[in-house]
C-alpha positions in Angstrom: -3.7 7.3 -14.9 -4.5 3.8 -15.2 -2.7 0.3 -14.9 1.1 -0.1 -15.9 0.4 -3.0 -18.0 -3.2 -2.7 -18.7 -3.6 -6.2 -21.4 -0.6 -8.4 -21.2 -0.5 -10.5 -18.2 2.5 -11.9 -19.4 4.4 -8.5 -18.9 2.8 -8.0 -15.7 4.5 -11.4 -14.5 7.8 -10.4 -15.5 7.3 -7.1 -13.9 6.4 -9.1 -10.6 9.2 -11.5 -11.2 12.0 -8.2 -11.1 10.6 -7.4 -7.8 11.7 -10.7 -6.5 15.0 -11.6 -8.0 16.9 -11.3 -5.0 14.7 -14.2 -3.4 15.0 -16.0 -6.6 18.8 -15.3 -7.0 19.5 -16.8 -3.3 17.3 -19.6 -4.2 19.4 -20.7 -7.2 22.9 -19.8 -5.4 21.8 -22.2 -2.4 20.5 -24.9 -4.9 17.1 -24.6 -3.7 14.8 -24.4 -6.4 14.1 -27.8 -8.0 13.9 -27.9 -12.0 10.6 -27.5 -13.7 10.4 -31.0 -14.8 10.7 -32.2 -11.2 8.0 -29.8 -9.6 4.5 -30.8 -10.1 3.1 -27.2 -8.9 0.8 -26.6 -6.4 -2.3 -29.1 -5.8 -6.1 -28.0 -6.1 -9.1 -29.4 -4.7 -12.5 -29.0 -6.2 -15.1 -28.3 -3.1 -18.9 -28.6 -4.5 -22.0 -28.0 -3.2 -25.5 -28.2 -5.0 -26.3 -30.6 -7.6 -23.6 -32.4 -9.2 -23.4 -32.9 -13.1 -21.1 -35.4 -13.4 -19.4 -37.7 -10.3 -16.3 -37.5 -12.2 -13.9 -40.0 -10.6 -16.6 -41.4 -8.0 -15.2 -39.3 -5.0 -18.1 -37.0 -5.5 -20.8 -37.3 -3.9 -24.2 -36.0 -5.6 -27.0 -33.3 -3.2 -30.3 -32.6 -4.2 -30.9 -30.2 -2.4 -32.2 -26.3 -2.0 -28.8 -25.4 -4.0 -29.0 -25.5 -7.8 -32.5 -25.8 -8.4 -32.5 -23.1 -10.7 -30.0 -24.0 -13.3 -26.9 -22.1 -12.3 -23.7 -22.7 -11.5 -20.8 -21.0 -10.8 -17.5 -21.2 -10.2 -15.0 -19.5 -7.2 -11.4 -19.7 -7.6 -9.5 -18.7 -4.4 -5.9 -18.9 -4.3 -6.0 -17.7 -0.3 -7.7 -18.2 2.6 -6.5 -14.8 3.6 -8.9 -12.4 5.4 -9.5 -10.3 2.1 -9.9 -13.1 -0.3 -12.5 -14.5 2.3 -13.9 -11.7 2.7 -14.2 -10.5 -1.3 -15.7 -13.9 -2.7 -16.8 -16.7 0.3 -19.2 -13.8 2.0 -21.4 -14.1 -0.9 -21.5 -18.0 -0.5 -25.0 -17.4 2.2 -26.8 -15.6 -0.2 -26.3 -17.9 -3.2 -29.4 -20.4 -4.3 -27.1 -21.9 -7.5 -25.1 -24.6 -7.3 -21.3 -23.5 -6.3 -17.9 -25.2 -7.4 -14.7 -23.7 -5.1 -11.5 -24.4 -6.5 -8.8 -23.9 -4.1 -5.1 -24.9 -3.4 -5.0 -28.2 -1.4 -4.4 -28.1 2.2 -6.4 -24.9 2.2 -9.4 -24.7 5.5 -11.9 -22.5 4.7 -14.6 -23.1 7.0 -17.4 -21.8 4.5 -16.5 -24.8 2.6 -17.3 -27.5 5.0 -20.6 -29.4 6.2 -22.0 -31.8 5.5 -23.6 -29.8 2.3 -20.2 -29.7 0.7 -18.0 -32.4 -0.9 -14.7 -33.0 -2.8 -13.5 -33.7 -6.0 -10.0 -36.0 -5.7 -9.3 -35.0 -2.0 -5.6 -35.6 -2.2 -5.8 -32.6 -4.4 -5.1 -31.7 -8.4 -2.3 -30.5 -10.6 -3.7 -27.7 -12.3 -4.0 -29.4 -15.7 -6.2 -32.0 -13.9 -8.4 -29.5 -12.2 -9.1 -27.8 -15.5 -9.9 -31.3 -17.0 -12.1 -32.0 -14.2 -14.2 -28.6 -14.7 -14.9 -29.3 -18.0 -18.5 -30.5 -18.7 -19.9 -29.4 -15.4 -22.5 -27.1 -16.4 -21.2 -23.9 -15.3 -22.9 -20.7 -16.0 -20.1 -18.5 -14.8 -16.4 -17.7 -12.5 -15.6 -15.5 -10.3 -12.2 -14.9 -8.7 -9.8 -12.1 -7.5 -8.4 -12.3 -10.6 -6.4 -13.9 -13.3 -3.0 -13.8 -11.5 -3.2 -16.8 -9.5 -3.1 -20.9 -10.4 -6.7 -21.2 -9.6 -7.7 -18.0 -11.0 -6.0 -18.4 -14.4 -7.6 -21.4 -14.8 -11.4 -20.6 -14.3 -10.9 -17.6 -16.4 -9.0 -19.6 -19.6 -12.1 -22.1 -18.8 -14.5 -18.9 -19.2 -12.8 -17.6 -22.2 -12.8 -21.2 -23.9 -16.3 -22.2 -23.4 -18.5 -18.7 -22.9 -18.9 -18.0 -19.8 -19.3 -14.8 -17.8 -16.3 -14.3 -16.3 -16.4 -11.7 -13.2 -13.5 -10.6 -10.9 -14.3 -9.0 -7.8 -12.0 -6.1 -6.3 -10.4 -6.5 -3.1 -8.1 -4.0 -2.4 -6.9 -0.7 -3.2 -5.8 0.0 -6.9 -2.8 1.0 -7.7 -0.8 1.4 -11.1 0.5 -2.0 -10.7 -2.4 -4.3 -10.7 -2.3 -7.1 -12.6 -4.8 -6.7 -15.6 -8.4 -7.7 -16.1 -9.2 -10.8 -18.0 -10.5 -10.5 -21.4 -14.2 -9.8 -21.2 -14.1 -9.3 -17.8 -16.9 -8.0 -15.8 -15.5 -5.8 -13.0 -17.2 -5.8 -9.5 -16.1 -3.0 -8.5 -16.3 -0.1 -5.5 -16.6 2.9 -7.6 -16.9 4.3 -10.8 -13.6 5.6 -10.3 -12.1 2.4 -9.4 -14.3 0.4 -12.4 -12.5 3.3 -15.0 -9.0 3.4 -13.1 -9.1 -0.8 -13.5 -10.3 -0.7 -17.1 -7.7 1.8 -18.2 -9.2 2.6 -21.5 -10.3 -1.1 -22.6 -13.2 -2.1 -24.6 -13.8 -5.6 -23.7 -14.2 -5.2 -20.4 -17.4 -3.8 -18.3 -18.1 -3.0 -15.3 -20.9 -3.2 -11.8 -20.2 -1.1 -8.5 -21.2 -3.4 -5.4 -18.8 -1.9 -3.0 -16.1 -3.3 -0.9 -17.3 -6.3 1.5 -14.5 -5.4 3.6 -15.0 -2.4 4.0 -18.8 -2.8 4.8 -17.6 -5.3 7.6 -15.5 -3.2 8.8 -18.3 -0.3 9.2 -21.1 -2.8 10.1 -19.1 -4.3 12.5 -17.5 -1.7 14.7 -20.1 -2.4 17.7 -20.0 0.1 20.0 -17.0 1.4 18.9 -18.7 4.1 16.6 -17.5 7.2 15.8 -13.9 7.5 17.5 -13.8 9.8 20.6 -11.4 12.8 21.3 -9.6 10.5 23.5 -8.5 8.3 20.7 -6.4 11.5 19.1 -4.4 10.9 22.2 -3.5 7.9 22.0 -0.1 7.1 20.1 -0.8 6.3 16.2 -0.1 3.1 14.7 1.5 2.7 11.6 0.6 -0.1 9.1 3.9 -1.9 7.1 4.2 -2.7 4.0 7.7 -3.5 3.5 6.5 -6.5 1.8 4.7 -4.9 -1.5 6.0 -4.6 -4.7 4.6 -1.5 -5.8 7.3 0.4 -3.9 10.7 0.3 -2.9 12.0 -0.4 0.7 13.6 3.0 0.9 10.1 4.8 0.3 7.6 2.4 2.7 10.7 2.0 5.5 11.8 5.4 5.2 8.2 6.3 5.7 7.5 4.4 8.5 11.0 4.7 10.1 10.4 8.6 9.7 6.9 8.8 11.1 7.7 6.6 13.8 11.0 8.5 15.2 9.2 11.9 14.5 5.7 11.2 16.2 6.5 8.6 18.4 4.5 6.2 16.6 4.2 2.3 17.2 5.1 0.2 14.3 3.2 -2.9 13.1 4.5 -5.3 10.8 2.5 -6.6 7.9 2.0 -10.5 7.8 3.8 -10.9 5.8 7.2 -9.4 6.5 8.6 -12.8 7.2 11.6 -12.8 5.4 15.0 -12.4 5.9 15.7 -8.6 5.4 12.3 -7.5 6.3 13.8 -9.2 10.0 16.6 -7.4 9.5 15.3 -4.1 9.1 12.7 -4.2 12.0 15.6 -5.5 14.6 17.3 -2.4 13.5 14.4 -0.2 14.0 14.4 -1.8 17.0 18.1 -0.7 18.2 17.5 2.7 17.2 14.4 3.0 19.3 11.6 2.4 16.9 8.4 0.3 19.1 6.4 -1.9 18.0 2.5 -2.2 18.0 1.4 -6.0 19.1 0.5 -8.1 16.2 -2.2 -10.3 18.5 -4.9 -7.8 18.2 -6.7 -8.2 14.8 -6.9 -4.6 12.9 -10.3 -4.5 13.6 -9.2 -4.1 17.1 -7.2 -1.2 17.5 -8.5 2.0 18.6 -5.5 4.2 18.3 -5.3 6.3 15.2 -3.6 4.3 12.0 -0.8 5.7 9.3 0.2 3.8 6.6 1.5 4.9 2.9 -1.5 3.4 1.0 -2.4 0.0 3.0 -6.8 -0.3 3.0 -6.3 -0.8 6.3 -6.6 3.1 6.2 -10.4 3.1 4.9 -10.7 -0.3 7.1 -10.1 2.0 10.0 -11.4 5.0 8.7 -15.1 2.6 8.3 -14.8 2.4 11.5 -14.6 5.5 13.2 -10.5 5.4 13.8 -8.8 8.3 13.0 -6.5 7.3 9.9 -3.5 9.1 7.7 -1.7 8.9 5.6 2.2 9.7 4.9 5.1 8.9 2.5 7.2 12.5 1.9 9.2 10.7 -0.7 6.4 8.2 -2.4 5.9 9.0 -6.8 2.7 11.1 -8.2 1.1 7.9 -8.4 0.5 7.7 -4.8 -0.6 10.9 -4.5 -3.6 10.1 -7.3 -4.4 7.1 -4.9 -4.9 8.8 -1.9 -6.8 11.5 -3.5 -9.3 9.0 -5.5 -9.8 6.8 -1.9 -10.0 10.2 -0.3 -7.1 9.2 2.3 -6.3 12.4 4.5 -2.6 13.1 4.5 -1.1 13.1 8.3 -1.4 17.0 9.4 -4.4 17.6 7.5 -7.0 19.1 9.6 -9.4 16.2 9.1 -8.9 12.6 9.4 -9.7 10.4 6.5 -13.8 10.0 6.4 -15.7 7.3 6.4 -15.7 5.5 2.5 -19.3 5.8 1.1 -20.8 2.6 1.3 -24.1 1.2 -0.6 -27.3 0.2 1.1 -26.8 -3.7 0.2 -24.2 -5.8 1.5 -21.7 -6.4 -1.5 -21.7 -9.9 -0.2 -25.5 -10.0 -1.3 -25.6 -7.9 -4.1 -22.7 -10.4 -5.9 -24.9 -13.7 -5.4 -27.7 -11.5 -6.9 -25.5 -10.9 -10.0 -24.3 -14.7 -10.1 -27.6 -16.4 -9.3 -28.9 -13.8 -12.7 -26.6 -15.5 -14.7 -28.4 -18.6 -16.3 
């Protein structure tokens, strides 16, 4: 099994689109979306440290410094400051001894950004044509993103493809069928060989380099004295991970899963981030009505003790990394998910065992991916 649609991006976004055509369809009915012509899009900053080729429209300021002195430079397109994307691409920004350009979505903090090292390209941010103007001619050796999915992402990658660069995208999360595809040429960092073939699903221009997960490494590196989990932990009542938000699956499958676990094993429920909107609302004051408590959202994951469920969140291996008993369980979920949890090696709930530790590599991913970038020139 690979990816649904392995090549065309362009099919992948209408797949994504379906998901969504209830938000969009409420959108138009209340008159809320504005017409194309009148919506510039989202606004990019260009965040430098390291030598500066060009001082483009004078707002840039140029360091000589210990970054850059060896020819390189690459380029990291973040379209989040989420935990993940932070984790996946801005942990390698220590390590690096090239010069770095960060492209990311105005308004954005990312605190490995700022210092007095760093500086900014039109500060009152880009249109997306303007940000790919403005990377032209900067001496980049290669990008690196989450992917090609994204405003920022797209745009270092179409940059790569037009003028030769190397062209990496670094995994973050688990795979499943419905991942949007690789760029062409791609180099894959990836956390396993089974992950680098499941992601390349058969293509020829892309290749592949297993690093590891950062998060994961975190996550195990970072557990204190929290170790391996205690017998006392099996007591305590599990937690289960939401993800009514994703669009791999249909409500009825991840809510009927949690719903079910919950009422069955008295399990707490915690919400995902981002089940904000209206009906995920909806569906967890009904939960609530029938019973159904809820885990507090204001400890991080990397908190919680108690044994963790989910249906296929990586807060499973997050937890596992860390010495938490983690399950997981969806009676109703497609083959698919079955293939997932067997290639992450995610123990379903009853199983004798709980999900073990993911094998991890000796070297930090975070490290081992400025190796790969500062090799490039």
């Amino acid at each position: 099994m690979g990816l649904i649609h392995a090549t065309s991006l362009e099919r992948w976004s209408e797949w994504e689109r379906s998901r969504h055509r209830g938000r969009l369809l409420k959108h138009a009915v209340l008159g809320t979306l504005r017409p194309a012509a009148a919506d510039p899009g989202p606004r990019y900053v260009l965040r430098s440290r390291g030598t500066v080729a060009a001082a483009g429209d004078g707002t840039e300021a140029a360091h000589a410094d210990v970054f850059g002195t060896d020819g390189s430079r690459t380029l990291f397109a973040v379209d989040s400051g989420s935990p993940t994307s932070r984790a996946s691409l801005l942990t390698a920004l220590p390590y690096l001894r090239g010069a770095v350009d960060v492209l990311q979505p105005a308004g954005l903090d990312l605190p490995e950004t700022s210092g007095p090292e760093w500086s900014s390209s039109a500060p009152d941010g880009m249109t997306l044509p303007e940000a790919a103007a403005a990377l032209r001619g900067r001496g980049l050796s290669a990008v690196v993103s989450l992917g090609q999915h994204l405003g920022a992402g797209r745009i270092a990658h179409e940059l790569a493809s037009r003028e030769g660069l190397a062209s990496y995208v670094v995994q973050h999360g688990v795979l499943t069928p419905f991942a949007p595809p690789l760029p062409p040429e791609a180099i894959l960092l990836s956390w396993s060989e089974a992950d680098a073939e499941f992601y390349a699903s058969g293509r020829g221009d892309v290749s592949s380099r297993n690093i590891g997960s950062q998060l994961l490494w975190q996550a195990r590196h970072e557990s204190g004295a929290l170790g391996e989990a205690s017998a006392a932990d099996a007591d305590e009542r599990p937690v289960f991970l939401g993800q009514l938000h994703g669009a791999e699956l249909p409500r009825r499958i991840t809510g009927g899963a949690a719903s079910r676990f919950c009422r069955l094993h008295d399990g707490l429920y915690r919400p995902h981030p981002s089940e904000t909107d209206r009906l995920s609302r909806a569906t967890h004051e009904l939960w609530r009505r029938r019973g159904i408590e809820f885990a507090p959202t204001d400890v991080p994951l990397r908190a919680l003790s108690s044994p963790v469920v989910s249906v296929f969140s990586t807060g499973i291996l997050e937890a596992a990394a860390r010495g938490v008993p983690s399950w997981v369980f969806a009676p109703a979920a497609p083959a698919w998910v079955g293939e997932l949890w067997d290639r992450y090696g995610m123990r379903r709930f009853g199983a004798p065992q709980p999900t073990a530790a993911p094998p991890l590599p000796d070297a930090e991913p975070a490290a081992a991916l400025a190796e790969i970038l500062d090799g490039v020139a």
